[in-house]
Backbone bond lengths (Angstrom), bond angles and torsions (degrees), N, CA, C in turn:
res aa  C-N    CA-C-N  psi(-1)  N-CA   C-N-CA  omega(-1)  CA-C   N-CA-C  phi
1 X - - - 1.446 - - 1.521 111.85 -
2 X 1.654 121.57 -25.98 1.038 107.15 163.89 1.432 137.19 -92.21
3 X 1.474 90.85 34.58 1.951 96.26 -179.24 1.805 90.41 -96.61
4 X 1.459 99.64 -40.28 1.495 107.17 -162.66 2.088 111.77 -79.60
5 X 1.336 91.56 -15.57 1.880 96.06 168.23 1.441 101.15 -88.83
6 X 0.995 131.80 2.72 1.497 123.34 -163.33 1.628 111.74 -112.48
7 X 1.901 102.84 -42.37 1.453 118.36 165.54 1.496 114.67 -90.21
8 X 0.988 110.77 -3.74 1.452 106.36 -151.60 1.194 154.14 25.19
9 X 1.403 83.31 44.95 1.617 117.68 178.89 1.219 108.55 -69.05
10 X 1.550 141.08 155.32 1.394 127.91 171.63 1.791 113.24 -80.79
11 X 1.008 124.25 137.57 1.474 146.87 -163.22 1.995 93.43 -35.44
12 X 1.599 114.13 -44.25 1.538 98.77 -169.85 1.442 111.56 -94.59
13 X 1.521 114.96 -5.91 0.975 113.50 166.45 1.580 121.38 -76.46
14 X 1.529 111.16 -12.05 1.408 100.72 175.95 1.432 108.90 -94.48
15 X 1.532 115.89 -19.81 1.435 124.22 165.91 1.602 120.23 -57.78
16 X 1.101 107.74 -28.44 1.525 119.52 169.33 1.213 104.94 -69.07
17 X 1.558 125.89 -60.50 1.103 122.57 -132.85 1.870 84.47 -83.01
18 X 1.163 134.39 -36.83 1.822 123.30 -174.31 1.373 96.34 -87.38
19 X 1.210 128.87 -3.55 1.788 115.94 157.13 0.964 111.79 -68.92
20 X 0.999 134.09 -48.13 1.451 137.17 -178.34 1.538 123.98 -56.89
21 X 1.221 89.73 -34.98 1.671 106.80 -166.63 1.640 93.81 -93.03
22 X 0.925 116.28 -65.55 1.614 111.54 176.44 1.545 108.85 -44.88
23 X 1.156 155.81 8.96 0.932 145.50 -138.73 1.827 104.89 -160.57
24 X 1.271 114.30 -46.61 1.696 134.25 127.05 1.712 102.25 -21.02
25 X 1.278 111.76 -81.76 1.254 114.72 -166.12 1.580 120.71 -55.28
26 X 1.221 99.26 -48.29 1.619 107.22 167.98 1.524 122.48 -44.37
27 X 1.034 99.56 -54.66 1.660 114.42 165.33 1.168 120.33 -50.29
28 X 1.518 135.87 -48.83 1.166 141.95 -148.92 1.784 88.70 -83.96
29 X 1.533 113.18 -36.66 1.550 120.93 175.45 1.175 121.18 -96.77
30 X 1.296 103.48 30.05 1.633 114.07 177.07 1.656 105.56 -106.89
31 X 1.549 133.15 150.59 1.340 131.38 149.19 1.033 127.49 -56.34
32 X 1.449 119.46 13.80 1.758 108.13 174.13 1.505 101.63 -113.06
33 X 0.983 109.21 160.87 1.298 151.28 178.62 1.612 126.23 -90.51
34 X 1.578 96.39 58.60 1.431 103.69 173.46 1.449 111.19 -111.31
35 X 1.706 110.21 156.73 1.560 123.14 -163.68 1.679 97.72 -162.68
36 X 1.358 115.05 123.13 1.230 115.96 176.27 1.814 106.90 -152.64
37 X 0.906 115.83 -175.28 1.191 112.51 -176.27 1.759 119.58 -159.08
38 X 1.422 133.98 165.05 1.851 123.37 -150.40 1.600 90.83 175.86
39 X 1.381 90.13 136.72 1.692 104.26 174.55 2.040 108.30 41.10
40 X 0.976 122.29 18.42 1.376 114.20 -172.01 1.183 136.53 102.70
41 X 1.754 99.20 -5.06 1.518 126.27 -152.21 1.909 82.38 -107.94
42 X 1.795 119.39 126.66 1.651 106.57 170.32 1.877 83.24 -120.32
43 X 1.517 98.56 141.09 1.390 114.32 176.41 1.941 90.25 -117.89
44 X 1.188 98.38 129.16 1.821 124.98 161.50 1.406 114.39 -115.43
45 X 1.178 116.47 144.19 1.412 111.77 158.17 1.402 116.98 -84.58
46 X 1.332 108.46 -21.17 1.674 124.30 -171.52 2.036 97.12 -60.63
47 X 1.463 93.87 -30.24 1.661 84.88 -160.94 1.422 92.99 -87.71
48 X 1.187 155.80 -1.72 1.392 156.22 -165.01 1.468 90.90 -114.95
49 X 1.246 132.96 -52.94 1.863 124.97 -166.08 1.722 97.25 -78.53
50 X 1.637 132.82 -1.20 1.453 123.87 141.09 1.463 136.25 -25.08
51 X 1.774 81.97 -62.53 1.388 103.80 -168.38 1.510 115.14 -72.15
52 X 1.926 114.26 -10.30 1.448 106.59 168.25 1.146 110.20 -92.78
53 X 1.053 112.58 -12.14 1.931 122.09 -167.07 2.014 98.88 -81.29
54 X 1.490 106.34 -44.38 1.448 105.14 166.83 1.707 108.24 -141.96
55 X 1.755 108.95 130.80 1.233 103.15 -147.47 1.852 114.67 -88.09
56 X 1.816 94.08 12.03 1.356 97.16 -174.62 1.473 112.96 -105.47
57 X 1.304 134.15 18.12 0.836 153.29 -176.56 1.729 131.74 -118.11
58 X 1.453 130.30 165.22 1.561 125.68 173.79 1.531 105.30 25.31
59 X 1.506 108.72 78.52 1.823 114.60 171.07 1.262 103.34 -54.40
60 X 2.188 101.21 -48.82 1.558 94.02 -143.78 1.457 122.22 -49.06
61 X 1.371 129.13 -135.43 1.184 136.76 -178.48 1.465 92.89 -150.64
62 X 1.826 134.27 -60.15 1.299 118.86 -179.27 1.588 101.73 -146.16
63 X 1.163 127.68 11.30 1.984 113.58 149.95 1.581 103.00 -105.75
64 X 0.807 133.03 174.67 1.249 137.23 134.03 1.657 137.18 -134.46
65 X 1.464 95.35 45.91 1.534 121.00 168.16 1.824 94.17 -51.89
66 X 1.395 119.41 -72.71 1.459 128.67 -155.32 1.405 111.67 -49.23
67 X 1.550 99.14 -42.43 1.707 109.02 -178.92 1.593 119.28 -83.40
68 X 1.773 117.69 -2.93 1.188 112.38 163.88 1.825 106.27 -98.26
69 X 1.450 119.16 -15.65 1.131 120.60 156.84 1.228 141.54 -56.27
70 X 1.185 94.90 -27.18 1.917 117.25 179.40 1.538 88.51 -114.09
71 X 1.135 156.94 39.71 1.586 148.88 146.99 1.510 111.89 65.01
72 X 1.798 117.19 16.97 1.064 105.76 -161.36 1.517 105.86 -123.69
73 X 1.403 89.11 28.19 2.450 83.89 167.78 1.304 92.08 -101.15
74 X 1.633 92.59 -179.56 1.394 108.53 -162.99 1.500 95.38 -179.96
75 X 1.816 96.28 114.45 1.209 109.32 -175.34 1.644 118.94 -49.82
76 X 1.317 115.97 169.34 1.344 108.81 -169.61 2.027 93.89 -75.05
77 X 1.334 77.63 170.07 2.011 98.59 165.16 1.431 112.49 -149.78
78 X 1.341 93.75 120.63 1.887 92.26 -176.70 1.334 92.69 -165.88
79 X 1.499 129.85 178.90 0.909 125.60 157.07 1.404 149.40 -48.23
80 X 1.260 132.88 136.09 1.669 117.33 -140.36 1.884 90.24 -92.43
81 X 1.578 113.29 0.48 1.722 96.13 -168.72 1.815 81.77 -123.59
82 X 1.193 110.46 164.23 1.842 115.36 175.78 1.377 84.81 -86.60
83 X 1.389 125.23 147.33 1.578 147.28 159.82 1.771 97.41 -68.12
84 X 1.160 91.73 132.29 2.032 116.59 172.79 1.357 97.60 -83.90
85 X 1.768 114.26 108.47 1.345 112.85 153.48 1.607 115.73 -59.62
């Protein structure tokens, strides 16, 4: 309640808004391999598990407008076929 007295955002809109994001994040540190995209906006996990693979690269967490603004994404690298469990 004090995110939403502070922005004055209404109380489920701020509940939305860290569901979402918590949930973003999980993903991005998850082993699967999700990629979708909304309003113009494409979220990968491939482009966020970069930035652990090399640590100067893909800051964001789920746009990466900022990090092609600052010269600092970097397409994924992994294997070009998915591995057969």
């Amino acid at each position: 309640l004090a995110a939403a007295h502070t922005t004055g955002a209404h109380a489920v809109t701020v509940f939305f808004f860290f569901n979402v994001h918590a949930a973003l994040a999980m993903l991005n540190h998850s082993p699967y391999d999700v990629e979708f995209g909304a309003l113009g906006i494409r979220y990968s996990v491939a482009n966020h598990e970069m930035h652990h693979r090399k640590f100067t690269v893909n800051y964001a967490q789920y746009c990466m407008w900022y990090d092609h603004a600052a010269k600092t994404y970097a397409d994924y690298e992994g294997p070009s076929e998915k591995s057969q469990l």
